[in-house]
Steps between C-alpha positions, in 0.01 A plus 500: 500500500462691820159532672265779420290697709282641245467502095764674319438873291640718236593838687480798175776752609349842313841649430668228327199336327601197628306127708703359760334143623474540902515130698358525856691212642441374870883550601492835394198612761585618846401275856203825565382422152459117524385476868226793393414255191476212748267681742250694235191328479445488114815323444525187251598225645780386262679866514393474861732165525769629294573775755468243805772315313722810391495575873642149631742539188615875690573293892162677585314331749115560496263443813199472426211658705117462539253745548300485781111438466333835605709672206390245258134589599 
């Protein structure tokens, strides 16, 4: 089973009267979308690891940087 990004839903389309089940898997979200993930400050830490490891999966190489102190302040 692939990796998801987020829980499953049923998506009701109004002119057919019919649920489709929506899967957000990890493969299917874009480089912006997981490196925004990775940087947001609310993140959990699991989802947080599954798009650090989605990214080496891709060939992308991340460098990691740290803020300097006066910001933090």
């Amino acid at each position: 089973m692939p990796v998801k990004f987020a829980p499953s839903f049923k998506e009701y389309k109004k002119g057919t009267k019919k649920t489709a089940i929506k899967h957000e898997y990890i493969k299917h979200k874009s480089k912006d979308e997981l490196f925004e993930y990775i940087n947001k400050e609310g993140a959990k830490p699991k989802v947080r690891r599954k798009a650090i490891i989605e990214l080496e999966r891709r060939g992308i190489r991340i460098v990691w940087n740290t803020k300097p102190k006066d910001i933090l302040d």
